[in-house]
N, C-alpha and C positions, 0 to 999 in steps of 0.2 A: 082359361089356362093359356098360357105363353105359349110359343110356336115351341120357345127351348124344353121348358116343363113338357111340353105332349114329347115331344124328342127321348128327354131324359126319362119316362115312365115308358118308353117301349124299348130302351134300350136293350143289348143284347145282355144275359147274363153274366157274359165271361167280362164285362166292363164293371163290374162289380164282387171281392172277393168272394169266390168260392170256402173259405176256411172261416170256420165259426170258432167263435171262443165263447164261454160264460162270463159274466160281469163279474165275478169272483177269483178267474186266471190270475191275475197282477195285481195290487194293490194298488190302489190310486197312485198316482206324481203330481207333486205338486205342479202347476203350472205358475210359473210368474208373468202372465200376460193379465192386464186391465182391459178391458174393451167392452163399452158400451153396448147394450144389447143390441141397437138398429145401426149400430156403426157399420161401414161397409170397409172391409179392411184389405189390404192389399196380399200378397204370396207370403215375403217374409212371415209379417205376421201372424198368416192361417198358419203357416206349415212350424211355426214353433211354438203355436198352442199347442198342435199335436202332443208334442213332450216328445218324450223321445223310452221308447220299448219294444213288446213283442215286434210289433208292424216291423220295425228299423233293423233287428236281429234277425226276421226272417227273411227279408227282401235281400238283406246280405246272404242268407244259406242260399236262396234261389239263384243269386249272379255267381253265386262261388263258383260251379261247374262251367260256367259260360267262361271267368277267367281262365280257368283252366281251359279250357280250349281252345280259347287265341293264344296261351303258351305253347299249346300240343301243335296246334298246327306252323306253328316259326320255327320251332325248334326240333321235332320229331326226326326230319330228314339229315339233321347234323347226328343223330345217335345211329340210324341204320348202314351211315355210308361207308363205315370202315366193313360192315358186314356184308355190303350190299354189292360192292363195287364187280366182284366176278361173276353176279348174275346178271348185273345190268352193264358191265363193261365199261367199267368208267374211269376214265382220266381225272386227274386233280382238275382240271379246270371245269369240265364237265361237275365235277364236285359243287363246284365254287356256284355254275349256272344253276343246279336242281337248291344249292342254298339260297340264292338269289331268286327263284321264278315267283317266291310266294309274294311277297314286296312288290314284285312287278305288278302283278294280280292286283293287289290293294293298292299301287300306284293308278292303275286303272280302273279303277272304280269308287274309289274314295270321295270323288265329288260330287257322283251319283248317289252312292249312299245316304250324305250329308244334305242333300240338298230334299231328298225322299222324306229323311226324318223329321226335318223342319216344314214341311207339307203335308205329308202324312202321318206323324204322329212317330213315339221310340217305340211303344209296346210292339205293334202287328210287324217292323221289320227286325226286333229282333227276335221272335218268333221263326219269322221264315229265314232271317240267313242262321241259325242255329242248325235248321232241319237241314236248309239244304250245305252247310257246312259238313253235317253227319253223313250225308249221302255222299260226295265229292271223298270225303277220308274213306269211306267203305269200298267205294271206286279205285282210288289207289291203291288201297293194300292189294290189286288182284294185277297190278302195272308187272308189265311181262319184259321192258324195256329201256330205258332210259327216255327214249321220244314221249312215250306211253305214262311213265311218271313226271313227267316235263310238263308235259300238258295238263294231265291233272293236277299237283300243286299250283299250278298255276290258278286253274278254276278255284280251288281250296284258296286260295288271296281274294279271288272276287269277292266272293259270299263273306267270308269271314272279317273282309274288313267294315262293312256294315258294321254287325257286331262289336266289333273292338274297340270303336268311337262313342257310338251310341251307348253301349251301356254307362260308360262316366257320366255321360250327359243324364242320363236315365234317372242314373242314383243319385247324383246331387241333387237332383230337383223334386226329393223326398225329405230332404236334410237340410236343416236350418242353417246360418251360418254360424253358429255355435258349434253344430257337427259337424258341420260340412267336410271341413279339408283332412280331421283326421280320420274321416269315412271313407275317402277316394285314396288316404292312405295304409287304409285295411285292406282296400282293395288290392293294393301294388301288396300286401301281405298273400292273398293269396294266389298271386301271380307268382310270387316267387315259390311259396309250397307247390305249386302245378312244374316249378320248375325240380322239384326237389322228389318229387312223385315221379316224375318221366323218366330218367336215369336206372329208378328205382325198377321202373316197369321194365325198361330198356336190358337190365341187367337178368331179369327174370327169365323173358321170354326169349330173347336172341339169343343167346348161347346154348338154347335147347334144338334137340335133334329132329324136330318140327315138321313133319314133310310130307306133302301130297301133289302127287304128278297124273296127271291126266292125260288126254288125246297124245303117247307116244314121247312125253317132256314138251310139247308146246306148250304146258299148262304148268306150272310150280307154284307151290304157295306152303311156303315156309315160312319159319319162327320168324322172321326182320317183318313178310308181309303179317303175318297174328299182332306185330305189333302194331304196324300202321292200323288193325282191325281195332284194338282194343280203344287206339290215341281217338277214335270216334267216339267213343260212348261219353264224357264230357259233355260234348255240344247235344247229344241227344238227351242229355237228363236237362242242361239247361233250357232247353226247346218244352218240356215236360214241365219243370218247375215253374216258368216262366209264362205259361197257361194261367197260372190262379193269382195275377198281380195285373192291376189296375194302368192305364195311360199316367203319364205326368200329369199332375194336377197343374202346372207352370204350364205344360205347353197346352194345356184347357183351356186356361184364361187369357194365353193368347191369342187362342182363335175366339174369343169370347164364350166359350163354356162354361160358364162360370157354377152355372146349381151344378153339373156334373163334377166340377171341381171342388163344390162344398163338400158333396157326398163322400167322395173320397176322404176329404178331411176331415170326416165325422168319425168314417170309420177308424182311421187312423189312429183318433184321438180314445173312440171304444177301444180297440187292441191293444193301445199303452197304456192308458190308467184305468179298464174296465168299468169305465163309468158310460152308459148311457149315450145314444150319438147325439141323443139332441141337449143332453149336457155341454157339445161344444160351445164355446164363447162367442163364438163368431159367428152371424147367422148370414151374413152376405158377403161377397168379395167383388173387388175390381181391381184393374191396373196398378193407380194409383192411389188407393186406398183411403180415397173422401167417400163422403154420404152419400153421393149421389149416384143412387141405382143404375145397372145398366139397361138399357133402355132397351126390349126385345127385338123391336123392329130395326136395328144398327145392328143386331147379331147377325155376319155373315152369314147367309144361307148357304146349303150344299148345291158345290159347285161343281163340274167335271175335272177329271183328272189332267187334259189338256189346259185348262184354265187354269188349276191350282200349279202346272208345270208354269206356266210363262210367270204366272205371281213368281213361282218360286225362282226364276232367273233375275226377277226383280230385284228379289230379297239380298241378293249375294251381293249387287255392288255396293252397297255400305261398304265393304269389307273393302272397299280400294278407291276409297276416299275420305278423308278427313271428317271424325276424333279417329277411325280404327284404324286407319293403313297405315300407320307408323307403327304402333303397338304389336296386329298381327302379323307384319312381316318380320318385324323381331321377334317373334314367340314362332315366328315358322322358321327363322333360320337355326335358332337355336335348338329348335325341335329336329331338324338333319342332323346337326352337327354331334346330338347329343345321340338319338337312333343309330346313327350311323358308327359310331365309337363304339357302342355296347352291343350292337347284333353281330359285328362284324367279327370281333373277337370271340364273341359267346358261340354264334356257330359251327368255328373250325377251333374249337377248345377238347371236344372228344378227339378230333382228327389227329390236333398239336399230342393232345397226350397222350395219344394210340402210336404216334414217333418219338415220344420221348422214352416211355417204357419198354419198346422197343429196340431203343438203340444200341450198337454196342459199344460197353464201354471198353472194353479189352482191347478194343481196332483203334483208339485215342491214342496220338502221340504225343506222350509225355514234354516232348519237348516244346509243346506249341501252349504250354501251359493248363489253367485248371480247364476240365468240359465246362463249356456255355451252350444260352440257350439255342445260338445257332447253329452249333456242332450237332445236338442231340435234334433240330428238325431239321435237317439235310434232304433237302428237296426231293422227289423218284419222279420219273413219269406217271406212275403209279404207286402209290404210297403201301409196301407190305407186301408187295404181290410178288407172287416167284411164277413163271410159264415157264412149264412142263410140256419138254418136246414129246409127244410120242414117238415110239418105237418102230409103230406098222407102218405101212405104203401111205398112208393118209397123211403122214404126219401131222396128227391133230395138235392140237396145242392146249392144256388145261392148267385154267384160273385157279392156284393155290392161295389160298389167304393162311395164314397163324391166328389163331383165337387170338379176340379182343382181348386183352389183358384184365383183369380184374379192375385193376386203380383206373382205370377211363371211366368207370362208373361211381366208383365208389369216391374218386374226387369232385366229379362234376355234381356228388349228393353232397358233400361238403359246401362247394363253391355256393349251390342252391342254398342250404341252411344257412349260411352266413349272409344270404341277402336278405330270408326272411328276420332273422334277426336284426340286419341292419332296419328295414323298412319298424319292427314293430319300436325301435328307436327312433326313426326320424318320426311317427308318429308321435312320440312323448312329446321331445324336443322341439318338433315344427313351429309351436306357437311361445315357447320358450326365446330363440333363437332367431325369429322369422324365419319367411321361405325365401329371401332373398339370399340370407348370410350362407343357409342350408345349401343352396341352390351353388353358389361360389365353391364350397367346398366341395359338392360333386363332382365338378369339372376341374379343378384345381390338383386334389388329390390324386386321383385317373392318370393324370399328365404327370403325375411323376413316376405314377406305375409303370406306365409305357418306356420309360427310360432306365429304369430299375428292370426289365423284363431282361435288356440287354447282357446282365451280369448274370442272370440266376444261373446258380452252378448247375442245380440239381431239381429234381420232379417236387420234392417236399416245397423247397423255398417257390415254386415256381406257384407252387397249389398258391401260396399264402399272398404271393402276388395279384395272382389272377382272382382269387376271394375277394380282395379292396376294392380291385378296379372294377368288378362285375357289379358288386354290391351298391358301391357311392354312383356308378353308371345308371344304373338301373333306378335309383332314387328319383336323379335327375330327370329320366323322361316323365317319371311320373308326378313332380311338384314343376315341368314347364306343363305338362296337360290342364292341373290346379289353378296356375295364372292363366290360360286361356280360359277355361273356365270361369272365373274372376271376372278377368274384362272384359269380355263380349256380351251384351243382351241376349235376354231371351231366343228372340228372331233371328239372329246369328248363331248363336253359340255351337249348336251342333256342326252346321256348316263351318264352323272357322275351325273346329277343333278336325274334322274329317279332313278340310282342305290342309291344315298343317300336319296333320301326320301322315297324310299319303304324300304330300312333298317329304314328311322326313322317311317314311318308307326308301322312298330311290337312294335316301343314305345306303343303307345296307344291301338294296341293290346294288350298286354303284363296289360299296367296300369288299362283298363275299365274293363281285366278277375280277376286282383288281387285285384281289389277296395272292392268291398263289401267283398273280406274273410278278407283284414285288418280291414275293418270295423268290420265287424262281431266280430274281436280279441280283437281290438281298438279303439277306434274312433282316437288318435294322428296318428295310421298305418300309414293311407295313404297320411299326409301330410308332415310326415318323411320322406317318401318313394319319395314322388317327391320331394321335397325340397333338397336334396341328389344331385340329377341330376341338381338341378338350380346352387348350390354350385360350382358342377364337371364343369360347365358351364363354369363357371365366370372363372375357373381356367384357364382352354381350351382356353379361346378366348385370352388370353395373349399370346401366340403361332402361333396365326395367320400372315400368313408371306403379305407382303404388294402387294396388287395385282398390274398387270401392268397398265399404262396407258392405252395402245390401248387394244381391244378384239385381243385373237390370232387367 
């Protein structure tokens, strides 16, 4: 027996699914693959024998919680801040840094991440950044002060952008390229339901009378902190679900794993058409998919984790040199440009509409014409806040807020519905249309919204603005993640796709630190400002060179 065969018969159990089915669950699928019994056949291949079923519908319930939890954690901190601001003391700009810190987080660790999963495999890290994702949210919600929630959001970026990268990588490399692209556009479907569920939760729990104080009011932990409690439990089901699912079989047979990656694809093939694993067609696999076995003694042995680090500093300069470093530095600029347009807005979108409904219209002077959008956000040092002199010797001073208004949430579940809708569209269309043409109109569209923002009279026209711009935004990051995907190799792919979104992460760094001082200058600033980038977009994506058929 092979050194691999002894390897793969003591392997641990959790490398092999936990979840049984009968051979009678599914009816057979046809498989349209020929393949010679002793043939050795290459990834493509194996993985669209599988066909395509249970396996592929569950693997998707397992990531669903996980997407949702890289939406809870980007976005959660823009629904508490209109609540949160007189416990933690917060200025608009201060606003602007606790929207910013999580991006930071994932700017600093994103090439850690990527570079671990291409070494160490996608399964075991996203595992641990899931958990310790959950722990880091659990930790916040008990933040006593703005330093104290600073900090942790922050940590909540590290860990979780493992996660956010690696899962795309994850699931493509279960899915044929027959599925493929409208599988990672399922995905961006339930990105945006996570986004349509938080508002939802936001609305529930915040406006309730929530309240427990301990050692003397050192201690507070109210309805805004329950919510930061609940926005954890996401990553901990995903961390749970994500126990009883196998490594990539793609990045198997690139460490040369190859029988562990048959197995896998036996099972695969049992769970969709209930037939039999040794029914699969394919009884051997390699790279490049000739007859010729791979030879045991050539399969890397295990190595140290020190070794497998300097390989993996190896592996990364492809990426910045010639066929990739033109491609991936286009697909990372346009990956800024496009994050950075759609978080930027999307975070201070409760804030904008906590001042729009808000404001008064009876204070409007007629004579300056109709209310616009920059009349109804009129800047404060604090946004909502009235300080209350005291009375006694002390002259204390108490942080008054006015309840969140109803329609800050109830819009932001509109805005969210209307991109899940949009995404289960650009999934029909995607392969109708290309992702090129798709990809054009995301940034194109956006750029007019941003100049249209300028006019809106009113909260109604304003929703139906902000609904396009978020929706066709939101597309975009997720059909440039598709073309990274696409053209990078195996050996690259996670690292190119990590190294570009944590470059496009410091977009919305950058955007939610500069919002309020263009505000502050201008109210047009900051939709100049991104609308620029939507522009540069559109221009960029004409550049895109045409990906190959098969993954490499």
């Amino acid at each position: 027996m092979s050194e691999e065969s002894q390897q793969n018969s003591t392997k641990p159990k959790h490398e092999v699914f936990t979840i049984s089915f009968s051979s009678t669950s599914l009816p057979p699928d046809p498989v349209d693959v020929n393949i010679e019994p002793e043939q050795s056949s290459d990834f493509e291949a194996a993985v669209e024998a599988t066909g395509y079923g249970l396996f592929n519908y569950l693997i998707l319930l397992a990531i669903l919680p996980g997407i949702c939890a890289n939406v809870f954690d980007t976005t959660t901190i823009s629904y508490l801040l209109p609540s949160a601001e007189c416990d933690l003391q917060l200025t608009l700009n201060q606003k602007g840094m606790l929207n910013a810190v999580i991006y930071t987080g994932m700017l600093c660790s994103g090439f850690f991440w990527g570079f671990l999963a291409d070494t160490k495999g996608r399964r075991s890290l996203l595992i641990f950044g899931y958990l310790a994702d959950a722990i880091c949210n659990i930790l916040s919600s008990m933040s006593q002060n703005f330093y104290m929630m600073l900090c942790l959001k922050f940590l909540c970026g590290v860990v979780i952008s493992g996660p956010l990268a690696i899962t795309m990588t994850y699931l493509a490399e279960f899915h044929s390229t027959k599925y493929r692209s409208a599988t990672l556009y399922w995905t961006a479907v339930f990105s945006a339901a996570g986004n349509v569920i938080l508002p939802a939760l936001a609305w529930l729990i915040i406006p309730q009378n929530w309240s427990v104080t301990l050692f003397n009011g050192t201690f507070v932990y109210n309805s805004w902190r329950i919510f930061v409690l609940v926005c954890s439990l996401p990553a901990l089901t995903a961390f749970l679900g994500l126990l009883h699912f196998p490594e990539s079989p793609k990045y198997l047979m690139s460490q040369g794993k190859n029988e562990r990656a048959l197995k896998i694809f036996q099972k695969m093939y049992a769970m969709n058409t209930g037939n039999p694993p040794e029914m699969f067609p394919i009884k051997s696999l390699s790279q490049d998919g000739n007859k010729k076995q791979v030879d045991p003694s050539r399969v890397k042995p295990e190595v140290s984790f020190w070794k497998k680090t300097r390989e993996g500093w190896n592996q990364v300069k492809p990426l910045f040199v010639k066929p990739y470093l033109g491609q991936f530095l286009l697909i990372t600029i346009l990956q800024f440009g496009s994050i950075l347009s759609l978080n930027t807005i999307r975070l201070w979108m409760p804030q904008l509409f906590t001042l729009i409904e808000t404001y008064d219209f009876e204070s409007h002077d007629p004579s300056r014409g109709a209310v616009t959008l920059c009349d109804m956000i009129s800047v404060r040092s604090v946004a909502n806040v009235t300080l209350v002199t005291g009375l006694n010797t002390t002259m204390t001073e108490t942080c008054v807020i006015p309840p969140v208004p109803v329609k800050v949430y109830t819009n932001s579940m509109i805005i969210s519905s209307s991109t899940v809708l949009g995404f289960l569209l650009a999934g029909t269309v995607v392969n109708l249309i290309g992702k090129k043409n798709l990809l054009l109109a995301t940034f194109a569209i956006p750029a007019a919204c941003t100049i249209a923002l300028n006019w809106s009279p009113d909260s109604t026209t304003t929703l139906g603005i902000l609904a396009i711009y978020i929706t066709l935004t939101s597309i975009s990051t997720t059909t440039i993640v598709t073309y990274m995907v696409d053209l990078m190799p195996t050996s690259l792919r996670t690292i190119a796709v990590s190294l570009a979104m944590s470059i496009g992460r410091s977009g919305p760094m950058i955007g939610n630190v500069l919002f309020p001082i263009l505000l502050s200058a201008s109210c047009i600033g900051p939709f100049v400002f991104v609308g620029a980038f939507l522009i540069s977009g559109f221009i960029l994506t004409l550049f895109i060179p045409t990906p190959p058929t098969k993954l490499l």
